[in-house]
C-alpha positions in Angstrom: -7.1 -14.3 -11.1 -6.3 -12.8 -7.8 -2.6 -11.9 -9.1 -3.8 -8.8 -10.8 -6.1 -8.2 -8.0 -5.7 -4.7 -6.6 -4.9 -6.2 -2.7 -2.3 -8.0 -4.6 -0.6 -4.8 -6.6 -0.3 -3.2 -3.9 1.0 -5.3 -1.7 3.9 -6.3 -4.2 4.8 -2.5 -5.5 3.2 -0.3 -3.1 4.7 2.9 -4.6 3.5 2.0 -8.2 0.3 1.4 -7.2 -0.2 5.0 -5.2 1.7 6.7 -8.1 -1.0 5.4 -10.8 -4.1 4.3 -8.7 -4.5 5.0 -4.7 -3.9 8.8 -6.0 -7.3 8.9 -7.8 -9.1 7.3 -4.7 -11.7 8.9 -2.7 -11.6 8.6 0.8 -14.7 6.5 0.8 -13.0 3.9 -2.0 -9.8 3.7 0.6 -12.4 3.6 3.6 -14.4 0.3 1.5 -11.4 -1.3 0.7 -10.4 -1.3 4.2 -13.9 -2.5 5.1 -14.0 -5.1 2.6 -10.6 -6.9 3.9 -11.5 -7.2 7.3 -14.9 -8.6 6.2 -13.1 -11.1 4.3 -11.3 -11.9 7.1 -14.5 -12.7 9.1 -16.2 -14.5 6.4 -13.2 -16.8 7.0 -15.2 -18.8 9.3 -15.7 -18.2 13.2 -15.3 -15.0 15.2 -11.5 -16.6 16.2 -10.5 -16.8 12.8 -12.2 -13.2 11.9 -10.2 -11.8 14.6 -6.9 -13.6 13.8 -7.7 -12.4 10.2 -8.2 -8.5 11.4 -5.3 -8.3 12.9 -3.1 -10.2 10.4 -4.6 -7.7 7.6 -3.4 -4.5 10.0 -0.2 -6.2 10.4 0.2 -6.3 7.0 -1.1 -3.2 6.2 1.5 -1.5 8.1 3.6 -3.5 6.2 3.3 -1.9 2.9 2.7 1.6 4.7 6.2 0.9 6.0 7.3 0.1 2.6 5.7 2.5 0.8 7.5 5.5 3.4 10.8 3.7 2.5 10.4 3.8 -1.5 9.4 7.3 -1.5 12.0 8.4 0.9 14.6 6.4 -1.7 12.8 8.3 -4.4 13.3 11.7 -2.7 16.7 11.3 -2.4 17.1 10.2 -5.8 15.1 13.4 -7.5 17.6 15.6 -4.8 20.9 14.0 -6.1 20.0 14.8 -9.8 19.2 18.6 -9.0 22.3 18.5 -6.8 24.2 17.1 -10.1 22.4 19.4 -12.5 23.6 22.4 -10.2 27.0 21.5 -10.4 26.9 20.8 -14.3 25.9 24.3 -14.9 
């Protein structure tokens, strides 16, 4: 179903999915998968609905960027509190 679709991973755990899959992507497979939402959003039916469609899929897009810059930032800070603590152990 579309629940283990890859638009759907990644918009639920955006950091998982760049850790084990947007890593391995070419810059033509981001660049199609881009392509192919917004032309999903046209096939949608009508150039109103195509356009309404573009811009919901940027605004969502910067969405999980957004997110994505949060969980790594979290997960930086995590990785420099354990060397911090492993310092101060030794």
């Amino acid at each position: 179903g579309e629940y283990f679709s890859e638009e759907q991973m990644r918009m639920r755990e955006p950091l998982l999915y760049e850790q084990y899959i947007g890593q391995f992507l070419t810059d033509e497979e981001v660049t199609e998968a881009m392509l192919d939402g917004a032309q999903e959003g046209q096939a949608g039916g009508g150039g109103s609905c195509g356009l309404a469609n573009l811009l919901l899929n940027s605004y969502q897009e910067r969405l999980i960027q957004n997110r994505l810059q949060e969980e790594q930032d979290r997960e930086d800070g995590a990785q420099e509190e354990d060397e911090d603590d492993e310092g101060k152990s030794v």
